[in-house]
C-alpha positions as CSV (number, residue, x, y, z in Angstrom):
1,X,0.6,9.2,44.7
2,X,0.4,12.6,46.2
3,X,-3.4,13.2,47.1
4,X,-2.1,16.2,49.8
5,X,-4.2,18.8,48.5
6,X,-7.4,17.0,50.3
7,X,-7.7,15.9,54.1
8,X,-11.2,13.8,53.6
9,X,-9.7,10.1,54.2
10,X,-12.9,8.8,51.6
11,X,-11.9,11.3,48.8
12,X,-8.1,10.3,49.4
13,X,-8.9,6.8,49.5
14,X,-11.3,7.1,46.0
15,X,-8.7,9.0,44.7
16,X,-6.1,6.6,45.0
17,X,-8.3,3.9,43.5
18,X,-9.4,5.3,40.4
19,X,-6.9,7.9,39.6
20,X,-3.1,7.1,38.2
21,X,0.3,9.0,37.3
22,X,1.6,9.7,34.6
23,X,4.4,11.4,33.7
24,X,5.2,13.8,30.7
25,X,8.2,14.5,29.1
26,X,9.5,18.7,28.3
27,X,7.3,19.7,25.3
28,X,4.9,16.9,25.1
29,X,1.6,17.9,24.2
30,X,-0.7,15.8,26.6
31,X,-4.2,17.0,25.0
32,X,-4.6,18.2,21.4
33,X,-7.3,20.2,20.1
34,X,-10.3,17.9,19.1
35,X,-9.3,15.1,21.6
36,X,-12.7,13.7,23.5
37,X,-11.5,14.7,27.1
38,X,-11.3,11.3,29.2
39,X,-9.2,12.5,31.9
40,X,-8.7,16.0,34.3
41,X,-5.3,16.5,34.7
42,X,-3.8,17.6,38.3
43,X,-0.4,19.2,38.5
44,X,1.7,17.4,40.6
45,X,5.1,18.1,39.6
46,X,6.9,20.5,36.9
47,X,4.2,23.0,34.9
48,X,1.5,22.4,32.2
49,X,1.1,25.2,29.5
50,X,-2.2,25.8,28.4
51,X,-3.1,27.6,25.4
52,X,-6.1,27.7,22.6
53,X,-6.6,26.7,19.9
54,X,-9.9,27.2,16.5
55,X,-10.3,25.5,13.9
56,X,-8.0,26.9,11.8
57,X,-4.9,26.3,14.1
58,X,-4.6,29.8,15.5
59,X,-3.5,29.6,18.9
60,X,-3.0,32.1,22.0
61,X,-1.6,31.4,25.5
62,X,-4.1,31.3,28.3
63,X,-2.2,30.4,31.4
64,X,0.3,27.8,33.2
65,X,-0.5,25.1,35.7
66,X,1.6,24.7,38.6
67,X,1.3,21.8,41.3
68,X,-2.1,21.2,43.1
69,X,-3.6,22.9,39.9
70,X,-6.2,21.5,37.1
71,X,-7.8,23.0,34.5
72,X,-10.6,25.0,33.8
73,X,-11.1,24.4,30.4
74,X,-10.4,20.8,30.6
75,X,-13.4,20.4,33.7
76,X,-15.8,22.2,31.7
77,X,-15.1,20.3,28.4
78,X,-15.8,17.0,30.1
79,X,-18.5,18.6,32.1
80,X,-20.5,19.1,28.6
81,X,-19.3,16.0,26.9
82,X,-17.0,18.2,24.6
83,X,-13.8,17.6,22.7
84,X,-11.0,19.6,23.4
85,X,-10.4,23.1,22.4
86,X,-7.0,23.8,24.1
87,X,-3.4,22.3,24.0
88,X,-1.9,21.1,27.1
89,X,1.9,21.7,27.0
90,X,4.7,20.1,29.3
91,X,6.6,23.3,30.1
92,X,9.2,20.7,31.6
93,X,9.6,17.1,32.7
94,X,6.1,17.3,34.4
95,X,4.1,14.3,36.7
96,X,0.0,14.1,36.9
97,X,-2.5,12.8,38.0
98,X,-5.2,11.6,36.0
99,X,-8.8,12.3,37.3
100,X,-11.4,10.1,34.9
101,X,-14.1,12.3,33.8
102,X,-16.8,10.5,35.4
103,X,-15.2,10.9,38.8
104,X,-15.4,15.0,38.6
105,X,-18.8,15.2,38.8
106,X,-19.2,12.1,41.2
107,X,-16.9,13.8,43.6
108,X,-18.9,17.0,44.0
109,X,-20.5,15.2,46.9
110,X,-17.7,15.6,48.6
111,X,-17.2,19.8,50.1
112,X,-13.8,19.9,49.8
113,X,-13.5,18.4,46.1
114,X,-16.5,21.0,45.1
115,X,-14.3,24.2,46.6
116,X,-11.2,23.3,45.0
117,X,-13.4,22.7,41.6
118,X,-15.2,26.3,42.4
119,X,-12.0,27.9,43.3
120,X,-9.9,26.5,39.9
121,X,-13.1,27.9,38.0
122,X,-12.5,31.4,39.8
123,X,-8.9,31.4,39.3
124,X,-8.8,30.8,35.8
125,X,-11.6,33.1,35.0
126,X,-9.5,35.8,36.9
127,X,-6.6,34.7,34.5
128,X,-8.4,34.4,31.4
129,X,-9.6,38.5,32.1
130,X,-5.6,39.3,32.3
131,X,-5.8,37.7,28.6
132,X,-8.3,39.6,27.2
133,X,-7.2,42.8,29.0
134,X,-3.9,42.4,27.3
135,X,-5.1,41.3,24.2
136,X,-7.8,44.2,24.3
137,X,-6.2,47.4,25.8
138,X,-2.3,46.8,25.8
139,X,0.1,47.3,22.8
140,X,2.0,43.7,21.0
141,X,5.1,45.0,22.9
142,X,3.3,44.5,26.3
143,X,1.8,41.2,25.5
144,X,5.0,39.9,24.1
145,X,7.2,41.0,27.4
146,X,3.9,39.0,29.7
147,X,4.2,36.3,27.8
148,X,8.0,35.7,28.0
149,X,7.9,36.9,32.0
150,X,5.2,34.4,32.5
151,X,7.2,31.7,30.3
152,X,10.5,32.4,32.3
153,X,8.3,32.1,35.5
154,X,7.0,28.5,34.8
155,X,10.8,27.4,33.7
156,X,12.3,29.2,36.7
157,X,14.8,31.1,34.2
158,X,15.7,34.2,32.5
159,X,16.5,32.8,29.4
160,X,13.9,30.9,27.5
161,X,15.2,28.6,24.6
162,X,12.4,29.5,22.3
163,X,12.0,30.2,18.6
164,X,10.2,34.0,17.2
165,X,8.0,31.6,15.6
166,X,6.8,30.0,18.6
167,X,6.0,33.0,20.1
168,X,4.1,34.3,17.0
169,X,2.4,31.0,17.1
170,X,1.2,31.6,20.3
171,X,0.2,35.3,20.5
172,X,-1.9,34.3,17.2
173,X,0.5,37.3,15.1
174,X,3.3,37.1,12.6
175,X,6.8,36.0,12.9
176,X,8.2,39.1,11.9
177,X,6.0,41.1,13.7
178,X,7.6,39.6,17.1
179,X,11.4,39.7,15.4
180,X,10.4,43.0,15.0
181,X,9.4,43.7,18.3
182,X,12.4,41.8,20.2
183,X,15.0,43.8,18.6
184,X,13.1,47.1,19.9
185,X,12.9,45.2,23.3
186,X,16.9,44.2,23.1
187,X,17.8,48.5,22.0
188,X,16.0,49.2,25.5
189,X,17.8,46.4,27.1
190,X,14.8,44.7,28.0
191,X,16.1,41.3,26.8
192,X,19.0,39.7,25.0
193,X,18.9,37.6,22.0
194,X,20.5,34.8,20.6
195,X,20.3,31.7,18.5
196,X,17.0,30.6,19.3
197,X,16.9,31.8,22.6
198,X,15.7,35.2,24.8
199,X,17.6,36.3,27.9
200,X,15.3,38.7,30.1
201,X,17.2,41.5,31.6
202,X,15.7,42.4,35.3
């Protein structure tokens, strides 16, 4: 179990009592929307996908989680004894660790668990800004060509095997809205398409 991300040998040594492993498989969903959060999840190999999701299954992307990351969202749900409002995604074959919920707040007594806790809130507030920014001052065009760039990022490729649907899904828009869009993006050789998948062009 890879507890490298803290030096203080008690928090290593709880950590490896009451946490375990577990690894997901490329596009498993490892929470769902309305799940009772009983467990933080710690990137420690591959890359989560995190996105939102209301009660009428409309969904848009917040961020990726890389290793030594957890979530925000996730923290704060178990923090106020809520269920789930996001998806969790395996973006690949992807290994975590499983923090119980009654450990998070239990191991604020130890400094370094409380910064990295204070500094995940911090990052993914910056993150979740970058959302709204792009949701509230950029054109569909520009949100489409962040989200594929931030997709290709977290699979380390150019081309993303992913349907227009999917994307529509998670940019909370229509289908053909993005089908639209993608052709305009492949006439300014932006990107390529094919059958189900999106080639970015640097």
């Amino acid at each position: 179990m890879s507890t490298s991300l803290f030096t203080d040998s008690q928090l290593v040594a709880e950590m490896n009592a009451h946490t375990r492993i577990k690894h997901v498989e490329k596009d498993t969903v490892l929470i769902s929307p309305g799940d009772m959060i009983v467990f933080v999840p710690i990137v420690q190999q591959g890359v989560l996908r995190i996105v939102r999701q209301n009660d009428e299954g409309r969904e848009v992307f917040l961020y990726h989680l890389y290793p030594g990351q957890t979530c925000a969202m996730a923290i704060n749900c178990c923090q106020g004894r809520k269920k789930s409002s996001i998806k969790a995604i395996a973006e690949e074959d992807t290994e975590i660790m499983q923090v119980p919920v009654n450990m998070v707040e239990d191991w604020f007594r130890y400094p370094e668990w409380k910064t990295y806790i204070n500094s995940t809130y911090a990052q993914r507030f910056n993150e979740l800004l970058e959302v709204i920014d792009l949701i509230a001052f950029s054109n569909m065009d520009k949100q489409v060509l962040n989200y594929l760039e931030r997709r290709a990022q977290a699979a380390g490729t150019k081309a993303l095997f992913i349907t227009h649907q999917n994307i529509a899904d998670e940019l909370h828009t229509h289908r053909e809205v993005i089908s639209r869009l993608l052709r305009q993006m492949e006439q300014k050789n932006l990107l390529r398409l094919g059958r189900n998948t999106i080639e970015l062009i640097d």
